[in-house]
C-alpha positions as CSV (number, residue, x, y, z in Angstrom):
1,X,23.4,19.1,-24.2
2,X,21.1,20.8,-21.9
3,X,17.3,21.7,-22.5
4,X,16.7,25.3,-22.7
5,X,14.4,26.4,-19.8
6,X,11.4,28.2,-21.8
7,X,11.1,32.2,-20.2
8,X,7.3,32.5,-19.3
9,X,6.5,35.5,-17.2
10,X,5.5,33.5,-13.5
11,X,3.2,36.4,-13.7
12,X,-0.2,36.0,-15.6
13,X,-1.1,39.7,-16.4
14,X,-0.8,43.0,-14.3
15,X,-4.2,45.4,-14.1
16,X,-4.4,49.2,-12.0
17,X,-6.9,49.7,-9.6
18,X,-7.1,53.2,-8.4
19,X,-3.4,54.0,-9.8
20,X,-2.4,50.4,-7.9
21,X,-0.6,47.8,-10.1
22,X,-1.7,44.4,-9.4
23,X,0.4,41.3,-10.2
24,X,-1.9,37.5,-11.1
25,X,0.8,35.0,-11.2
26,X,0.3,31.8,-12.9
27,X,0.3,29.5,-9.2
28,X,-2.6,31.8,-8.1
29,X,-4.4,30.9,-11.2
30,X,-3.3,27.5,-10.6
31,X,-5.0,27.4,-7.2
32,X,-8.0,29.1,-8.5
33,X,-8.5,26.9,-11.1
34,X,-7.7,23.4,-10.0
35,X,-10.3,24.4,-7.3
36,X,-13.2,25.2,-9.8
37,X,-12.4,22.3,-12.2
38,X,-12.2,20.1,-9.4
39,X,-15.5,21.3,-7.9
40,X,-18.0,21.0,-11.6
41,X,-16.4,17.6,-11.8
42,X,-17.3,16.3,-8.9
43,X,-20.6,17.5,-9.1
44,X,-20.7,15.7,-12.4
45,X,-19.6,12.4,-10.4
46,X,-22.2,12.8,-7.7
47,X,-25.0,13.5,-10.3
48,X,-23.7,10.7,-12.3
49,X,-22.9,7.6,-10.3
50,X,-24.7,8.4,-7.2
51,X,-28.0,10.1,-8.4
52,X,-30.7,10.2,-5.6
53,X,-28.2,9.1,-2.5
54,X,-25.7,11.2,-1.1
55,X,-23.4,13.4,-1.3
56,X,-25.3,15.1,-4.5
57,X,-25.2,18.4,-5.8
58,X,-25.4,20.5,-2.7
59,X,-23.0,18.6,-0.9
60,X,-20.7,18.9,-3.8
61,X,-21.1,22.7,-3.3
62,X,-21.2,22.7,0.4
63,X,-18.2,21.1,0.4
64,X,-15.8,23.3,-2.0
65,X,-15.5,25.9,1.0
66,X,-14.5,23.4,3.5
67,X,-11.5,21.8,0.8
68,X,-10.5,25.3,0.3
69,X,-10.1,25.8,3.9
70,X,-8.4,22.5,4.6
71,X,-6.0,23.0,1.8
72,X,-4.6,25.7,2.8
73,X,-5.0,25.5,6.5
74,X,-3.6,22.5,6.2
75,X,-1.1,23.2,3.9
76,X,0.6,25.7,5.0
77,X,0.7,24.2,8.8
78,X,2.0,21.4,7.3
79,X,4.7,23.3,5.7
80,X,5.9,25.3,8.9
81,X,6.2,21.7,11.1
82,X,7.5,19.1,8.4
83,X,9.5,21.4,6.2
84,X,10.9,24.7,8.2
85,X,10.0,24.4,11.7
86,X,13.5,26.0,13.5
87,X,13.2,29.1,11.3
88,X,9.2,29.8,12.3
89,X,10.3,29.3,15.8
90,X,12.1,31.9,15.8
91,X,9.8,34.5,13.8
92,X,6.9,33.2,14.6
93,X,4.5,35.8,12.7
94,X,6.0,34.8,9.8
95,X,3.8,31.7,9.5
96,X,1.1,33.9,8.6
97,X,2.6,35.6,5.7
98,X,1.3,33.2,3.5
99,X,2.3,35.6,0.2
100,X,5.9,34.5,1.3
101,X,5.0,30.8,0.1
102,X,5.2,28.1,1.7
103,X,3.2,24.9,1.4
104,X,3.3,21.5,2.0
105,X,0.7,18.7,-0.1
106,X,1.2,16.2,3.0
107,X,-0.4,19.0,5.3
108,X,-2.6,19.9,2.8
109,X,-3.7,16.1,2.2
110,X,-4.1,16.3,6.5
111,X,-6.4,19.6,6.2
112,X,-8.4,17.9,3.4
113,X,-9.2,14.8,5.5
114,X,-9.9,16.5,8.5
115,X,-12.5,18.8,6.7
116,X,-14.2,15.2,5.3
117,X,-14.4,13.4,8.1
118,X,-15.9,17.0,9.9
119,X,-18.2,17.1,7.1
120,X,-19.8,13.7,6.5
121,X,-20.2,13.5,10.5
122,X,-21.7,16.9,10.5
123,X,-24.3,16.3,7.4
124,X,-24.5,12.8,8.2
125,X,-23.8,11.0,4.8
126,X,-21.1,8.8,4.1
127,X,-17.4,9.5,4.8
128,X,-15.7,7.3,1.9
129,X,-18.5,8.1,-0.5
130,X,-17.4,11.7,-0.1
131,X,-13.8,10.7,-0.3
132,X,-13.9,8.7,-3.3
133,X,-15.6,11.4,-5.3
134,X,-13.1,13.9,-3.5
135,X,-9.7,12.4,-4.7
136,X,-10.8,11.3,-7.9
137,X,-10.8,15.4,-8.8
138,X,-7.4,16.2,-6.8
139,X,-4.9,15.7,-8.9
140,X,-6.3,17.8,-11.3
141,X,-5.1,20.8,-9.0
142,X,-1.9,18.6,-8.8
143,X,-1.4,18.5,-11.9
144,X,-1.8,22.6,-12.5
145,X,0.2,23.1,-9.0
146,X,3.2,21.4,-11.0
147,X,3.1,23.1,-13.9
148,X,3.1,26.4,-12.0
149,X,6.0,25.4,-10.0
150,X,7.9,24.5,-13.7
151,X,6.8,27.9,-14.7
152,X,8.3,29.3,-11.8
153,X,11.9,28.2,-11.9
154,X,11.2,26.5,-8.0
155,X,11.4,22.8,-6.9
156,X,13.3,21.7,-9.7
157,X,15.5,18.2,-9.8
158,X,18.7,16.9,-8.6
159,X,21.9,17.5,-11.2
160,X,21.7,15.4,-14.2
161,X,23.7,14.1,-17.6
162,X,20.4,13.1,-18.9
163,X,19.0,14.3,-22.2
164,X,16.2,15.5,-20.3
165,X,18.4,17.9,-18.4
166,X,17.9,21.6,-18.4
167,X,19.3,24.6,-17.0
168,X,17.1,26.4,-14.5
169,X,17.3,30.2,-13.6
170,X,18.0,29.6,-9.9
171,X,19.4,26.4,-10.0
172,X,23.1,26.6,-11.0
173,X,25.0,26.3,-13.7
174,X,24.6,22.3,-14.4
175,X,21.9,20.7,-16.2
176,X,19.0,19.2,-13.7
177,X,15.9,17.2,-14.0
178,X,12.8,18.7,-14.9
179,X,10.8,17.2,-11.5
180,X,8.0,19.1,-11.6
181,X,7.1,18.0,-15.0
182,X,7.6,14.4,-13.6
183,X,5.0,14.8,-10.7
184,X,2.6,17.0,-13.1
185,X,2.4,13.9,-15.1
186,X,2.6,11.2,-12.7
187,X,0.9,12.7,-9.6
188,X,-1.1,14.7,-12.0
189,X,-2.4,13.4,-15.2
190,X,-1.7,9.1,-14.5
191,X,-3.2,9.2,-11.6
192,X,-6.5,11.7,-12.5
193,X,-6.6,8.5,-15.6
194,X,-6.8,5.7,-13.1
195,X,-9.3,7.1,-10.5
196,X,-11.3,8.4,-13.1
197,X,-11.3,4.7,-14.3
198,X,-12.1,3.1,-11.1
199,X,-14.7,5.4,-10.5
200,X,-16.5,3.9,-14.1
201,X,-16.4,0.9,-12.2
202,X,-19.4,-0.4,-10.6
203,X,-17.4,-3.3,-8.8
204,X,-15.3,-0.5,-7.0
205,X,-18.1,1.9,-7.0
206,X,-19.6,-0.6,-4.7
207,X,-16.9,-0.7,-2.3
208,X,-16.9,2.8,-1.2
209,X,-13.8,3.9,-0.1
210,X,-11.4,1.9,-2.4
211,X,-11.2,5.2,-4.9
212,X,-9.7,7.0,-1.8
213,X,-7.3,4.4,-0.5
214,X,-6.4,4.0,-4.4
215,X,-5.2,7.8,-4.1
216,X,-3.5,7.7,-1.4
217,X,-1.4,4.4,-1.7
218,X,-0.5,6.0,-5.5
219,X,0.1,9.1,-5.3
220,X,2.5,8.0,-2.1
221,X,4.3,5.3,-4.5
222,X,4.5,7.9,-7.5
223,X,6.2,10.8,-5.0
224,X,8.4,8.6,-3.1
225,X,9.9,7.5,-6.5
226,X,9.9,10.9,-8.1
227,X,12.2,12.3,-4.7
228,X,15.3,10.6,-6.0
229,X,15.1,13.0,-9.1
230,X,14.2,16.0,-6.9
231,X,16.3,18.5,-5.1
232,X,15.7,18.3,-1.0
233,X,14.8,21.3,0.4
234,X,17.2,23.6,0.8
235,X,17.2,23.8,4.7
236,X,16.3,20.3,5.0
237,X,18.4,18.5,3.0
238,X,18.4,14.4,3.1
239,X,17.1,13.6,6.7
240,X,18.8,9.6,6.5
241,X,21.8,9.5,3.5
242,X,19.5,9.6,0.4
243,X,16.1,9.9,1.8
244,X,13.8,13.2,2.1
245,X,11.2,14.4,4.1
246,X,8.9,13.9,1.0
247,X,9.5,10.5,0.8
248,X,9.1,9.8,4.8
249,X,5.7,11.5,4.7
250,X,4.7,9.1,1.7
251,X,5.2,5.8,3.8
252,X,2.6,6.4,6.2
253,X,0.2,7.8,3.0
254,X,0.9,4.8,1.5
255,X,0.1,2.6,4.3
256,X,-3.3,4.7,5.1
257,X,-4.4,3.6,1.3
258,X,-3.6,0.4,2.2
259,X,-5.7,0.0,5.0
260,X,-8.6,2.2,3.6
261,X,-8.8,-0.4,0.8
262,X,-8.4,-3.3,2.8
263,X,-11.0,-1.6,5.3
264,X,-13.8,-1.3,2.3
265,X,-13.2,-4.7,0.8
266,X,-14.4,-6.0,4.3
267,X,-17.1,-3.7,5.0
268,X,-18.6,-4.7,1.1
269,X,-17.9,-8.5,1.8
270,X,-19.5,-7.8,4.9
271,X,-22.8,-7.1,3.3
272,X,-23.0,-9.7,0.6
């Protein structure tokens, strides 16, 4: 027996402007509001466990505008050279059509560090201070980006006989796994948990950096495991037998957290 897939609108609510009809789907308001949740947290995090130092307030604000920038920048670059390269080749102006969708969290991941190493060397404060506080409030917009992909019928899992199982819209007739729900959770919600712990820590409070290796070696381990219960991309398929362009972008992720943590261990041992 297959899970019903529940019919919500993808679209938010419609509103006329000058006899106009305007459509606010539900990933729009996923974007918008992973963005401002993410920012009033982190300005709680820099009031909170770094009060007096920097990044404080104003960096916290400063710095929403470059994230923005580097998330879709990067994530939409990302999604043109990992994901669909061939196709953009050939119509190249479609890579800025944008309301075609399109992105990629590995190139959006890229855009983001770009725009904090850019920023701390630019306002001179400290690079894996920023980060820490930085990934800690990420996967909140993770976790809203998944939902809104569930919502949307898109991304969903590879065919299953699981109870879990359920039909979606564009996704055949057979019963597949609900993926998105998956990453929402783990990506999302588990991993938002465990930064937000570490960062209560003053022992890895101390090591700056660790928060932001922590992200990126888990959130690598968490997708690479939740690929073999998604569907590849269409046009991509499984680049070696079983494995997926996801999951190659993850080992390198992975192996960055590992040396960012291994990198802020020393620099704290360093000064003790």
């Amino acid at each position: 027996m297959a899970l019903d897939f529940p019919k919500i609108d993808p679209v938010a609510f419609t509103f006329q402007v000058l006899g106009h009809n305007f459509e606010i789907h539900w990933y729009a308001l996923a974007y918008v509001t992973g963005f401002i949740l993410g920012w009033q947290l982190a300005i709680y995090l820099a009031r909170r466990y770094a009060p007096g130092t920097r990044p404080n307030k104003d960096d916290m604000d400063d710095f929403i505008t470059w994230a923005i920038i580097g998330v879709l920048l990067g994530g939409r670059v990302g999604y043109v050279l990992f994901y669909n390269l061939p196709m953009y080749l050939d119509q190249p102006l479609e890579a800025l059509k944008l309301w075609h969708g399109g992105m990629s969290f590995h190139g959006g991941a890229l855009g983001v560090i770009c725009a904090l190493i850019a920023y701390a060397k630019i306002k001179n404060i400290s690079l894996f201070r920023l980060a820490d506080i930085v990934t800690t409030v990420v996967p909140i917009g993770l976790f809203l980006g998944r939902v809104a992909n569930f919502i949307n019928g898109e991304l969903y899992g590879r065919v299953t006989d699981a109870s879990v199982g359920m039909i979606f819209p564009r996704g055949g007739e057979l019963p597949r796994h609900p993926s998105q729900l998956y990453e929402a959770a783990f990506e999302g919600l588990i991993l938002f948990l465990i930064l937000f712990a570490m960062m209560h820590s003053n022992k890895i409070r101390n090591r700056p950096g660790t928060v932001a290796g922590a992200f990126l070696l888990l959130y690598g381990g968490f997708r690479f495991c939740i690929e073999f219960f998604r569907e590849p991309d269409v046009q991509l398929g499984f680049i070696f037998e079983q494995v997926t362009m996801g999951q190659i972008l993850c080992i390198p992720m992975m192996i960055a957290g590992l040396v960012v943590i291994g990198w802020a261990r020393r620099c704290a041992s360093l000064k003790t």
